[in-house]
C-alpha positions in Angstrom: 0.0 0.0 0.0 0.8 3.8 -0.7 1.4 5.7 2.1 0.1 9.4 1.7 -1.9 13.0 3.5 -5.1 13.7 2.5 -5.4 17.3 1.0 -8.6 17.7 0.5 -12.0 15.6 0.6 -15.2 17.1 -1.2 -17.9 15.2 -2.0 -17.0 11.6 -0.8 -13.6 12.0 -3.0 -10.4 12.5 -0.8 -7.2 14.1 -2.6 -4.0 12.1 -1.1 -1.1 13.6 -1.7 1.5 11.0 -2.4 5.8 10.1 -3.3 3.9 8.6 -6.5 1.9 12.2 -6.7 -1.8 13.0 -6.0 -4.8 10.7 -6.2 -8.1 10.6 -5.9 -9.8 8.1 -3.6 -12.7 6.7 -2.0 -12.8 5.4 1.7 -13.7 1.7 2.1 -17.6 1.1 3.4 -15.8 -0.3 6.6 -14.9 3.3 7.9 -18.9 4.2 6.7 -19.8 1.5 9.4 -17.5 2.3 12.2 -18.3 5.9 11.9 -15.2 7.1 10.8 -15.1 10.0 8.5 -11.3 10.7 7.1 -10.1 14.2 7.8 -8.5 16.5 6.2 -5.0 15.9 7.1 -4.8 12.8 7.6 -1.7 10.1 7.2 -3.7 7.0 4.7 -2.6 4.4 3.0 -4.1 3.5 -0.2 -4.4 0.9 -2.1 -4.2 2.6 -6.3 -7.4 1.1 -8.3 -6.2 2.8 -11.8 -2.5 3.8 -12.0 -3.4 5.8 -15.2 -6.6 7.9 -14.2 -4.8 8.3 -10.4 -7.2 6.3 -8.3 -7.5 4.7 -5.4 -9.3 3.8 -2.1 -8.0 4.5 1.6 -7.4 1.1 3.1 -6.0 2.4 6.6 -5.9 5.8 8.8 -3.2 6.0 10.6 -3.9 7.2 14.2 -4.3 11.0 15.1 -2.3 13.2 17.1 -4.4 16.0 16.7 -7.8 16.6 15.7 -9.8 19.9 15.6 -13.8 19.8 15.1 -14.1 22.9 13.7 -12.6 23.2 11.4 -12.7 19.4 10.9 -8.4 18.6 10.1 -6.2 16.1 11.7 -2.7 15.7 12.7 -2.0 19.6 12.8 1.5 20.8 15.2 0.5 24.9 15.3 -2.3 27.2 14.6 -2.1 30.6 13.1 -5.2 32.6 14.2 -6.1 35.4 12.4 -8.3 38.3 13.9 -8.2 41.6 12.1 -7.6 44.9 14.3 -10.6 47.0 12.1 -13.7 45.7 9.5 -14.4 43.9 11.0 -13.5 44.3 15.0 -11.7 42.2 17.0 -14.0 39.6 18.9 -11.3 38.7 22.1 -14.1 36.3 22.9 -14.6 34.1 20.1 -10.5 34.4 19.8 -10.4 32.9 23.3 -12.9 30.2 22.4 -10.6 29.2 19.8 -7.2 29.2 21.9 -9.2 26.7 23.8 -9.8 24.6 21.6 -6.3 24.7 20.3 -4.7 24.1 23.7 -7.1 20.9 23.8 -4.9 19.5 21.0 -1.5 20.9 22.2 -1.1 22.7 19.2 1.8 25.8 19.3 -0.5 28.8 19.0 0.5 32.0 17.2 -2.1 34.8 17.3 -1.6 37.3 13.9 -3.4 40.7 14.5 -4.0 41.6 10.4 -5.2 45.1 8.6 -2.9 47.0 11.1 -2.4 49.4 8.7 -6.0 50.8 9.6 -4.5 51.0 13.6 -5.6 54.6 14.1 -6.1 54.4 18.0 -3.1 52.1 18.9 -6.1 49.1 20.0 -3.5 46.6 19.4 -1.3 47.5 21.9 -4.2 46.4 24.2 -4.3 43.1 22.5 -0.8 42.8 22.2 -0.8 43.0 26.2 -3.6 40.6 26.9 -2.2 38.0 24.9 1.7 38.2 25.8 0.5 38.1 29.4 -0.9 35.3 28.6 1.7 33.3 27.3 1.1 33.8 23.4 3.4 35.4 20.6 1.1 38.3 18.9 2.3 39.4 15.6 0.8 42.4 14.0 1.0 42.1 10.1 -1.0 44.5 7.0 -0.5 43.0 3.8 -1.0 46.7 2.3 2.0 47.7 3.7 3.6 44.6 3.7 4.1 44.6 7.4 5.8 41.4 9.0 4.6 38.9 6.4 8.4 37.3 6.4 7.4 36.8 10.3 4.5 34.6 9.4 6.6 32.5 6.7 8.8 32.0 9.4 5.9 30.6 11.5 4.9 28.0 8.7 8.6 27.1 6.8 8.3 23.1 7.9 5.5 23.1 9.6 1.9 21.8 9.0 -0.2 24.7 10.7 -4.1 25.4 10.8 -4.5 29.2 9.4 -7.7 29.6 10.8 -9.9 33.1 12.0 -13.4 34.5 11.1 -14.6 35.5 7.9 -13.2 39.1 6.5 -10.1 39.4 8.5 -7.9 38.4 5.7 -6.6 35.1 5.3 -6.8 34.3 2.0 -5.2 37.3 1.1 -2.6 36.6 3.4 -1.3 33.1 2.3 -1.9 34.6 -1.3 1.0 37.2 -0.3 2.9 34.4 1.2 3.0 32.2 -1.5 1.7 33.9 -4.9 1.0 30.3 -6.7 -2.1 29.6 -4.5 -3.9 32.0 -5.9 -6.8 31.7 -3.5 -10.5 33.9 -4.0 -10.7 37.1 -1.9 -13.5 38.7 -0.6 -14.8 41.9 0.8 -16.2 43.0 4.2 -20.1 43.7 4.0 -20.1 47.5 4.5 -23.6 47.2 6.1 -23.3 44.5 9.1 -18.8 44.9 8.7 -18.5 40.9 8.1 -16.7 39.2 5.2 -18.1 36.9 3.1 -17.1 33.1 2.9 -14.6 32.6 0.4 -12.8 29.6 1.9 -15.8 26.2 1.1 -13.8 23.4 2.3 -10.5 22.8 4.5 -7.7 22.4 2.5 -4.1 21.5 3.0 -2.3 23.8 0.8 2.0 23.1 0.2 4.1 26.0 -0.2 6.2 26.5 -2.5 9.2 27.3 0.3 8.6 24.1 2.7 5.4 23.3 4.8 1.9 23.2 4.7 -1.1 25.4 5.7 -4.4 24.5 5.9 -6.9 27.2 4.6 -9.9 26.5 6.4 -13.5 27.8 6.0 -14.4 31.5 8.4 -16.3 30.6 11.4 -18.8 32.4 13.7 -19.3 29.8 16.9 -16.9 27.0 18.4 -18.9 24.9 20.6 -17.4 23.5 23.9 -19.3 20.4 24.2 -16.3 17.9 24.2 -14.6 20.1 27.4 -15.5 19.5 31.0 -16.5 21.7 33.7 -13.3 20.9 35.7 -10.7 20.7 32.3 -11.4 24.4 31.2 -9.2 25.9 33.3 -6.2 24.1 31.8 -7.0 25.7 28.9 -6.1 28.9 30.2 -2.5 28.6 30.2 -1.5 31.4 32.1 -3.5 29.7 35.4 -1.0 27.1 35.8 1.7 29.6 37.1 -0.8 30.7 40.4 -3.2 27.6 40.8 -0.6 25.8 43.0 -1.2 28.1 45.8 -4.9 27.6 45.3 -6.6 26.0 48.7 -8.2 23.1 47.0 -5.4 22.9 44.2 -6.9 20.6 41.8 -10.6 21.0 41.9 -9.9 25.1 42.5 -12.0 26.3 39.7 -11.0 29.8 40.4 -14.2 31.0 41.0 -15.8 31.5 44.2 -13.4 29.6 46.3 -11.5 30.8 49.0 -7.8 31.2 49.3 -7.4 31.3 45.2 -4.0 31.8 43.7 -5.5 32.9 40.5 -8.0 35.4 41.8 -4.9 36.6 43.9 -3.2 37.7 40.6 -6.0 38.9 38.9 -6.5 41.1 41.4 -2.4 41.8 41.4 -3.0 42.3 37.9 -0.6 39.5 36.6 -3.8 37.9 34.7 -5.6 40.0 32.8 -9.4 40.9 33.5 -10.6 40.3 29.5 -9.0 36.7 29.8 -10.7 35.9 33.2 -13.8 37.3 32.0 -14.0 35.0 29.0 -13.0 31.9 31.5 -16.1 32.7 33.4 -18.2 33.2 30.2 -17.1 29.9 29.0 -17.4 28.0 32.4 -21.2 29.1 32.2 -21.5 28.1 28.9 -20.2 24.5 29.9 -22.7 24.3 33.1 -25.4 25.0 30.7 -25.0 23.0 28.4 -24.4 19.9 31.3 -27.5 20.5 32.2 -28.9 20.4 28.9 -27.7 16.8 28.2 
């Protein structure tokens, strides 16, 4: 059997990029039945049906070592998260939501603040602070101006990283100016409700042409939390772990309403920032609620 990565799946058809080159394949029925659906991303072997028309069926998925929902790609090391700093605004929240779910899959996180060209009131400065604080490298890039694009091709050269952020903010238009042969569709912010249309239909592992690969991945709106516990959340919130060991109740501290918390202690000494906790509590809510739902 072949061994390949599967590019891209649309339709039922998987793309599996191979040492023999690319070819189009079907699953076998018995991942149908074990409810298996092959990702994006994923390490196959395949069996090749017609050597001259470049087909073949996936025999074998080799395990995981990541695997994000949404987007739905496997076996990805960092993620690139794009929020722009203007058209449309910065939501810290949904940007949280997806840091979560990143540091669920132990993936290196980068966050890149795009359009800083447009800047006028120094707002990421603010972000820049809530995020470093936090543990994260924040890189402020405009592709107008050509503002630390060599900074983000540093981040993907031999790597396999999720490029991922809502709709509008600019990331097609970014690995376009990164690497000029993927020639990805653009699209413009709505002037009347300041969102972007989706121009990005599928996920997508794209090569570039200078080592690596980057997965352009459809904008989203809403990352559920259903797959994270009450009690794991705060793991997710890296910057915790420095202050929870002089928590009370260590372990099962949820940094809350208990007494004695280390965390709360350096909220309040401001060495975690108030937007961060305030998402934590948002999403802890969010969690309980949906508990009870189920």
């Amino acid at each position: 059997m072949l061994k390949g990565r599967i590019l891209k799946g649309i339709g039922g058809f998987y793309y599996v990029d191979t040492d023999e080159g690319i070819f189009e394949c079907k699953a076998r029925g018995i991942f149908r039945k074990k409810r298996i659906t092959p990702l994006v991303g994923d390490l196959v072997r395949i069996n090749i049906i017609k050597e001259d028309e470049k087909k073949g069926v996936i025999e074998k998925i080799e395990k995981r070592s990541s695997e994000l929902i949404r987007p739905p790609i496997a076996n990805i090391t960092k993620a690139i998260i794009v929020f722009s700093i203007k058209n449309p605004n910065p939501h810290l929240s949904l940007l949280d939501r997806f840091i979560v779910l990143a540091e669920k899959e132990g993936l290196e996180i980068v966050i890149a603040i795009s359009k800083i060209d447009l800047d006028e009131d120094n707002d990421f400065e603010k972000i820049k602070c809530i995020y470093e604080k936090a543990g994260y490298k924040v890189i402020p890039i405009s592709i107008k101006k050509d503002i630390n694009i060599e900074k983000i091709k540093e981040e993907l050269n031999d790597n396999t990283v999720v490029f991922a952020g809502p709709s509008g903010v600019g990331k097609s238009s970014l690995l376009n100016s990164i690497d000029s042969n993927l020639k990805l569709e653009t699209g413009s912010v709505s002037e009347k409700i300041k969102r972007g249309k989706h121009t990005t239909r599928h996920a997508e592992l794209l090569k570039l042409d200078f080592g690596g690969m980057v997965a352009d991945t459809p904008g989203f709106s809403s990352l559920n939390l259903d797959d994270i516990e009450e009690q794991e959340l705060k793991d997710y919130f890296i910057e915790f772990e420095n202050y929870s060991n002089d928590c009370k109740f260590y372990r099962n501290c949820l940094h809350e309403n208990e007494p004695n918390c280390g965390v709360k202690d350096a909220l309040e000494k401001d060495k975690i920032s108030k937007e961060r906790y305030k998402s934590y509590l948002q999403l802890l809510k969010e969690i309980r609620k949906n508990n009870r739902r189920y």
